[in-house]
C-alpha positions as CSV (number, residue, x, y, z in Angstrom):
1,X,-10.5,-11.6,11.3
2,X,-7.3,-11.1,13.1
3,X,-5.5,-7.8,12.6
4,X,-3.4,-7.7,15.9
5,X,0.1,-8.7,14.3
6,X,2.9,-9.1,16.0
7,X,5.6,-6.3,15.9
8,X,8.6,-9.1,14.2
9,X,5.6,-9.6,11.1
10,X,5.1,-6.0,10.7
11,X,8.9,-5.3,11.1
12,X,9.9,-7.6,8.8
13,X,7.6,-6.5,5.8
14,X,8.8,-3.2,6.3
15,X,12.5,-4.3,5.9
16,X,12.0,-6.6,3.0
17,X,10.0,-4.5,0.8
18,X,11.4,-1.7,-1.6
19,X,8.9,-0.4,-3.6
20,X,5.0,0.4,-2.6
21,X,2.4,1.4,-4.5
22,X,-0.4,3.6,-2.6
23,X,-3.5,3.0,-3.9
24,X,-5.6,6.1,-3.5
25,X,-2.6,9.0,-3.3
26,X,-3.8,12.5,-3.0
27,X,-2.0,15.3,-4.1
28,X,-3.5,17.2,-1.7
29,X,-0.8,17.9,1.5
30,X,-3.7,17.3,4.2
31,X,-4.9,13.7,2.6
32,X,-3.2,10.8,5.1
33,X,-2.1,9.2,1.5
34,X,0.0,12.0,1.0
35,X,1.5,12.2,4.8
36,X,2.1,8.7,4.7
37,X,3.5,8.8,0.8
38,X,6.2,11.5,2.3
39,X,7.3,9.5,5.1
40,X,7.5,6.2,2.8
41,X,9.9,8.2,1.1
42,X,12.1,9.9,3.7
43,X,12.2,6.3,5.0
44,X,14.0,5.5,1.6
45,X,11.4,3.6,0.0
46,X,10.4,3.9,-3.8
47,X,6.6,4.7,-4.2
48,X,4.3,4.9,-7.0
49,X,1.5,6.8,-6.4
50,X,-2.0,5.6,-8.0
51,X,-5.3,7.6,-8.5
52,X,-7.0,7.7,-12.1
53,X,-7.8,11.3,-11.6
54,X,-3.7,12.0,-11.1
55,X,-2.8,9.8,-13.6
56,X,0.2,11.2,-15.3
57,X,0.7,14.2,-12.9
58,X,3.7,14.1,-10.1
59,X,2.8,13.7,-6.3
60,X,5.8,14.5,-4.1
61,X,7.9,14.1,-7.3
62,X,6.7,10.5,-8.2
63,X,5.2,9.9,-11.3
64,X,1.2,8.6,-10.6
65,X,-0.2,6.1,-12.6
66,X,-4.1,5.3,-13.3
67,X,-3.7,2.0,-11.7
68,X,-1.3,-1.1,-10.7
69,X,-1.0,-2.3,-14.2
70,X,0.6,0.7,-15.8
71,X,3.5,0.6,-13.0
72,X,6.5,-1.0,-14.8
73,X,8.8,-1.3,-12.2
74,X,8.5,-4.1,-9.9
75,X,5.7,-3.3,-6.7
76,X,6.4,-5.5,-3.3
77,X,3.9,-3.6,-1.3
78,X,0.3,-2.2,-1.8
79,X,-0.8,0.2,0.2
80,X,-4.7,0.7,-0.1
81,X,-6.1,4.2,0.7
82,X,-9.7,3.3,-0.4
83,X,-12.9,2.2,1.0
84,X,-13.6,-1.5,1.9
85,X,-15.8,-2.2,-0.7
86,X,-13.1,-1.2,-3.4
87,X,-10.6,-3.6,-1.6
88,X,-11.2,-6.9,-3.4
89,X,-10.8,-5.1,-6.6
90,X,-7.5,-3.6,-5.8
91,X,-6.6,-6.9,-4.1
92,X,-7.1,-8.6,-8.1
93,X,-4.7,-6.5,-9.4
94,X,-1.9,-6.6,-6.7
95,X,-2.2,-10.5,-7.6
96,X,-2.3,-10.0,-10.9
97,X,1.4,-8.1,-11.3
98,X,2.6,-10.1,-8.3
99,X,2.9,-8.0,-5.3
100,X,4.3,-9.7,-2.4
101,X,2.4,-7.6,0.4
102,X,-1.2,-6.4,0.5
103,X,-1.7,-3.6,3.2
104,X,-4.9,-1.8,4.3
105,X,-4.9,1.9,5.4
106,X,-6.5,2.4,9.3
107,X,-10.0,1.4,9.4
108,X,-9.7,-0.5,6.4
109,X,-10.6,-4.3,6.6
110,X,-11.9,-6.8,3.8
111,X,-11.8,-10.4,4.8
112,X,-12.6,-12.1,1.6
113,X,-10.1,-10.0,0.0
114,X,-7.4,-11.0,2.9
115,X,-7.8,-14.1,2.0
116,X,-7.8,-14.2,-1.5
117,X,-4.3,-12.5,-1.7
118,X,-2.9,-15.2,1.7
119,X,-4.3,-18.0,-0.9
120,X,-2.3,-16.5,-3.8
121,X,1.0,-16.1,-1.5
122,X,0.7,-12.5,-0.6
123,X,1.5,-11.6,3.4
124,X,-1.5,-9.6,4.7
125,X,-1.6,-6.6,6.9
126,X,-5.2,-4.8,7.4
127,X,-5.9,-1.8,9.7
128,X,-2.5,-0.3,10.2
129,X,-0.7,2.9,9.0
130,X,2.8,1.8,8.0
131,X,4.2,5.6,8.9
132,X,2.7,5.1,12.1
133,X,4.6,1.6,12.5
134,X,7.6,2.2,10.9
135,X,7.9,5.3,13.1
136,X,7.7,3.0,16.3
137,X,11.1,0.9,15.1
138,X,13.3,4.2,14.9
């Protein structure tokens, strides 16, 4: 599976989308979720944090939500903090409520669930830390 993407892909995801859910935020301050959920934020996007076990608590003053479904505002971007096998899954549901870009965390890659969301129109990043990318465009 290819995961090298050029930097124009990556920076144009980045620039289109608004809102992200991150699948698998942590409220606790030395998770990567919740690094990468602060930085989404400082860089002025709108994030919806999503772990069963917060449901209904804030992280970084953002509402968290069981799962993707119970998010009413609109989601372009998943981010997926969970473990491969829990990708395809996660993948169904970003579908389902019509995400525009599935994302995997570093270390993260699911080919059968990459290509599930390219077939249902989604744009596709796997194995890359958007705080670590959008840091290398400012």
């Amino acid at each position: 599976m290819i995961v090298d993407y050029s930097g124009s892909y990556i920076k144009e995801i980045l620039k289109e989308v608004k809102t992200i859910a991150v699948v698998g935020a942590s409220a606790n301050q030395d998770r990567d979720s919740y690094k990468v959920m602060e930085a989404l934020i400082q860089y002025g996007y709108q994030i919806f944090p999503i772990n069963p076990n917060e449901a209904g608590n804030l992280i970084l003053g953002q509402r968290c939500f069981a799962d993707l479904s119970f998010v009413s505002g609109k989601i372009d971007m998943v981010d997926v903090f969970r473990a491969e096998d829990a990708v395809m899954g996660v993948t169904k549901e970003a579908i389902k409520i019509g995400a525009k870009v599935l994302w995997t965390q570093l270390g993260i890659i699911n080919e059968e669930a990459s290509e599930l969301a390219k077939e249902a129109g989604l744009k596709v990043i796997m194995n890359r830390c958007p705080k670590i990318e959008l840091a290398k465009q400012y």
